[in-house]
Every structure is written in C-alpha cells, then in structure tokens.
C-alpha positions in Angstrom: -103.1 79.7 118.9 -99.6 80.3 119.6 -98.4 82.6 122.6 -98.6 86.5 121.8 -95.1 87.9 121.5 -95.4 91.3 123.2 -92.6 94.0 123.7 -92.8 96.2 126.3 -91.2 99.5 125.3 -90.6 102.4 127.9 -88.6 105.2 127.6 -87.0 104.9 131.3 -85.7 108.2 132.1 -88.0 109.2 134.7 -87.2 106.4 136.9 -83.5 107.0 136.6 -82.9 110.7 137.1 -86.5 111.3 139.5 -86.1 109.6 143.4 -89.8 109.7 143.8 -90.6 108.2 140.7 -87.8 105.3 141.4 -89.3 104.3 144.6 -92.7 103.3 142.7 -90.9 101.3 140.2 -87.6 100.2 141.0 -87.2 98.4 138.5 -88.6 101.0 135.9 -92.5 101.4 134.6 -91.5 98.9 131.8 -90.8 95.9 133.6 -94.2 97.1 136.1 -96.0 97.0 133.0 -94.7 93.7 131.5 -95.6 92.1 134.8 -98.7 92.6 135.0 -99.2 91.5 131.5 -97.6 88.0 132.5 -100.0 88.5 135.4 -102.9 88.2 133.4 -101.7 86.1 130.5 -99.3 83.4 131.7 -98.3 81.3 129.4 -100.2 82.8 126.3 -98.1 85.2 126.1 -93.8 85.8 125.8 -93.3 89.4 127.4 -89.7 91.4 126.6 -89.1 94.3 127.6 -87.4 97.4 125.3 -86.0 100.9 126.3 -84.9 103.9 124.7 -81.1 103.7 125.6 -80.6 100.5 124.0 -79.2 100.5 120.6 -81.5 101.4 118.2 -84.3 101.7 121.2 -84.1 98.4 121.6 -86.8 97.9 118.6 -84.9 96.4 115.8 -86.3 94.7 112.4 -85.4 91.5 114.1 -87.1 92.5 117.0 -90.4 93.8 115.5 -90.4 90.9 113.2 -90.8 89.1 116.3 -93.3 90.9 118.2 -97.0 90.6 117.9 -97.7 93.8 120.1 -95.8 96.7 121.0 -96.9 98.6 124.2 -95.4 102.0 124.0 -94.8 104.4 127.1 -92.9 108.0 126.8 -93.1 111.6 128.2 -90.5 113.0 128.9 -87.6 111.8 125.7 -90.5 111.5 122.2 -88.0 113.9 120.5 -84.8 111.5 121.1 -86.6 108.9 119.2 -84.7 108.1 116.4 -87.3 108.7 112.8 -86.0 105.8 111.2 -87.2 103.7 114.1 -90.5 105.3 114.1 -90.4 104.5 110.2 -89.6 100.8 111.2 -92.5 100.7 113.7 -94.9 102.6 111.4 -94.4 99.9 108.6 -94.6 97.1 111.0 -97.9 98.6 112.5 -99.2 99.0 109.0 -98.4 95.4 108.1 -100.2 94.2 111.5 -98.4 94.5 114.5 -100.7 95.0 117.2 -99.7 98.9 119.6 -101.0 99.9 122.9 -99.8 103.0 123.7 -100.1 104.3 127.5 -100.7 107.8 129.0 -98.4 110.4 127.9 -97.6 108.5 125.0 -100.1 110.1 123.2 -97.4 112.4 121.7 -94.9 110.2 120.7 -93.7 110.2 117.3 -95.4 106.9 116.2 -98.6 107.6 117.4 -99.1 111.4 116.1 -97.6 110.0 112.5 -100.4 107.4 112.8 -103.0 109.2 114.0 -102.1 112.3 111.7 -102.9 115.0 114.0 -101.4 117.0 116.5 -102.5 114.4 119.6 -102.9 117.5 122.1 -104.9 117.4 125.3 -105.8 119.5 128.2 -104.0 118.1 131.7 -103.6 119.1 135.2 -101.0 117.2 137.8 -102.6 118.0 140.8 -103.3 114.5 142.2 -106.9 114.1 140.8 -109.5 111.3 141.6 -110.0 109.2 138.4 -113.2 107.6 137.8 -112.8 105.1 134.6 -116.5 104.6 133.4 -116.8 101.7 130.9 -118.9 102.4 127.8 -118.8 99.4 125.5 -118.9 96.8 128.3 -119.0 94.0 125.7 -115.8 95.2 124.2 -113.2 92.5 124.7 -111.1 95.1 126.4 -113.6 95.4 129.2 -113.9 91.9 130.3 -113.7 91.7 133.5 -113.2 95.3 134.2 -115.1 97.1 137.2 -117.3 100.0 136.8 -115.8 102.0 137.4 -112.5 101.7 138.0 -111.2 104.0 140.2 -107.5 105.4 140.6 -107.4 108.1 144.0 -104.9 109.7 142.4 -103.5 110.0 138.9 -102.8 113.3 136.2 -105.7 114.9 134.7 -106.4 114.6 130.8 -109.3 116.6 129.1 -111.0 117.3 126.1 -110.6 118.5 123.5 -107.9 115.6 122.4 -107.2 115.9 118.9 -107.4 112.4 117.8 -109.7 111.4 114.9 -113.0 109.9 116.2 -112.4 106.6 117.3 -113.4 103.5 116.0 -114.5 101.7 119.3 -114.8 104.1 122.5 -114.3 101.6 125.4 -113.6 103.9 128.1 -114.5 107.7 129.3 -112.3 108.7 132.3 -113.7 111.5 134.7 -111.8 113.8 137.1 -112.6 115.7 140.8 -112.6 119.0 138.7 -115.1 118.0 136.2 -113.3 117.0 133.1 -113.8 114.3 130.9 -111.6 112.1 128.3 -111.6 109.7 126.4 -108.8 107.1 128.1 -109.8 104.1 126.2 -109.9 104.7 122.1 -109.1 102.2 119.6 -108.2 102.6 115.6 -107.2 100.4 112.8 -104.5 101.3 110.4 -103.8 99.4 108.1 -103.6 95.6 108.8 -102.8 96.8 112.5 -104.8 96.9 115.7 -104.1 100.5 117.9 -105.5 101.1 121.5 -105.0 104.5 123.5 -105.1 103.8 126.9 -105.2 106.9 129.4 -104.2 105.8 132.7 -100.5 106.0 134.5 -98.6 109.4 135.0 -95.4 108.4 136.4 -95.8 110.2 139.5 -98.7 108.0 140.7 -98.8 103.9 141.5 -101.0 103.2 138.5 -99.1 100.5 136.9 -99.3 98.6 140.3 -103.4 99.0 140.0 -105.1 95.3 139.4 -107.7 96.6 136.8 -105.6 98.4 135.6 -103.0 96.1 134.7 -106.0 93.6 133.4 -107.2 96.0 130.8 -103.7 96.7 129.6 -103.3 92.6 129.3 -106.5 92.7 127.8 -105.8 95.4 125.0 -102.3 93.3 124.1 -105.2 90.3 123.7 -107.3 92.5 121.4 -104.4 94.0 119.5 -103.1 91.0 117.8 -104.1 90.3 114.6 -105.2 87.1 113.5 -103.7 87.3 110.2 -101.5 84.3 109.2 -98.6 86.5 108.1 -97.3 90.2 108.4 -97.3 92.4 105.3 -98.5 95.4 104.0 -102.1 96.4 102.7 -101.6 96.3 98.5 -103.0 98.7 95.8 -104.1 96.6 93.3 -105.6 96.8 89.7 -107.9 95.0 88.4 -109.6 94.3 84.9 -112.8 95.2 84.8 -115.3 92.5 86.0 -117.1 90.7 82.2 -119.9 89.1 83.9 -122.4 86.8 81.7 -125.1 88.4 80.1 -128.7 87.2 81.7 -130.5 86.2 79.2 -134.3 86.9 80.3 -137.2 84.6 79.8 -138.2 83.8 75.7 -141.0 86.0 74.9 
C-alpha cells in the first residue's frame, strides 16, 4: 500500500506567547507530534505539518486533497478558525479522510459539527496522575500499548462528555481524584475514520511520552480508509427490485 499522507495540524499559540509551554516544545506541539508519528511509521508514512497562522490554516483543497489523515490539536484559538475551512475539512472527512483529534480539541469547530453535540467535559489542571486503562486490547489502536499507560502528570477530563456513544471504546483514562473518561473513542462519519484521543494538555510533556506517541501513530494507521478514491457517500434511488416468480413444485 502506498505511504499514508498525514498532516499534522496545531494551532501553535501556546507555544509562542507561554515561556513554560515553549521550553517543552520548542519547536511547537505540532512538529512534537509529527515526530513521533515518523517515529513509529518510517517510511509508511509522509508527515507535514499545518498551523493556524498560515494562510487559510494551512489546510487548503490542495492540501486536503492530499492528505490521508488529519491530526487536529487546539485550545486556546477554536473560534479563529475560519467556517469555510471547517466546511472544507468537514466535506473531506465525510468523503474519507481519516481525523485524530487530540486533547482539548474536543471543542474545535470540526469536531462538535461532526459529532453534533455540545463536546463538553468536566476538567481540573491541577497536575493529576493519569492511569490510561486499555479496554479493547485487540483494537488495532492498542497494539502494543501498555496497560496501563501511565502519564504522572497531565489535566484532568471527566464525565459526563457529551459525545454520542462511541462506536469502538479503546481507552478509559483514570485520575488521583477519582474521575474517569473516556480518552480513546472512535466514530465513523461518513466514508471517514474519527478517533478522540484524550492525552496532552500543553502544560505537561505528554507529546514527548513513548506510548503515547505509539497510539497516536497507531490511530493515523487505523484512520485511513482503504477506499480506492475520495468522494462523498450518495443518496440514491432505485427501481424497485422485479425478482422471478418461484414457481413451486407441479401438483
């Protein structure tokens, strides 16, 4: 099969205006997170990178076109995101582009709009323990995932999260005060492959975390189609089905 074409989108503002946050990725969480796809990999995949900045975000029709999955990463900037790039990324999704969408990107644009609900969560930034309990352990996703994985520190998320119910639960995260989540959903929509992966506040090293970087590389494995070409489900009529009359035995 040919390499995956992934873009790496990230909306880059934290590690420009916040000191703390540019000492864990100096060269933003994007090109953290595109690394440890190549990590993982190698040569069956082409990784570019995309940020919010850039003309059009840096996710044009040419670009899309050209990318089997989108990872998506935002927080602080969803509302600068332009609609008719969320449109473009919507249709694309729709017509099979694979999405990964990371941590806070749970209420960006694309995701609420293909999700069609609010997306909310309960959260705490108080340098929890994160336990990251696998649940479907023969889920493509999970291979070769510890159980569980463990990040020392990271940003709470608890339920209730108003997503509809997932199609494939792969991961339940835990948390020192109790809480639970769901950090690793997936959903079809469309011809497209979406998985919701919890993990990676920006105040924490989490993008720098081996497992966790292998289940990201892992998701962008399970979220390409294996269509032969990119277009968009069809509503079709047809003529009602004349099949041949069975003629029963001769009495």
């Amino acid at each position: 099969m040919d390499q995956i074409r992934v873009t790496v989108w990230g909306e880059n503002r934290h590690e420009r205006t916040e000191e703390h946050v540019a000492k864990l990725y100096p060269d933003g969480m994007h090109e953290t997170i595109a690394a440890g796809i190549r990590e993982h990999l190698g040569d069956a995949a082409v990784v570019r990178t995309a940020t919010l900045d850039e003309p059009e975000h840096g996710l044009t029709e040419q670009v899309l076109a050209g990318t089997d999955v989108l990872t998506w990463w935002g927080h602080a900037a969803h509302g600068e995101v332009a609609d008719e790039v969320v449109e473009r990324v919507h249709r694309h999704v729709l017509s099979g582009m694979g999405l990964v969408v990371l941590h806070s990107g749970h209420w960006s644009k694309i995701f609420t709009k293909l999700m069609g609900t609010t997306c909310t969560l309960r959260w705490r930034n108080e340098h929890d323990r994160e336990l990251i309990w696998t649940v479907d352990p023969t889920h493509p996703i999970a291979r070769g995932v510890p159980h569980p994985i463990v990040l020392p520190e990271d940003e709470m998320y608890g339920e209730y999260f108003d997503v509809p119910p997932p199609d494939e639960l792969v991961f339940i995260s835990s948390f020192s005060g109790g809480e639970v989540f769901r950090s690793g959903c997936t959903w079809r929509r469309g011809h497209g492959r979406i998985f919701y992966f919890k993990p990676g506040d920006q105040d924490y090293p989490v993008y720098h975390h081996p497992d966790i970087r292998r289940v990201i590389a892992n998701g962008v494995r399970w979220a390409r189609t294996d269509r032969p070409r990119r277009e968009p489900p069809e509503l079709r009529r047809y003529d009602t089905f004349s099949a041949p009359t069975h003629q029963g035995p001769a009495a």
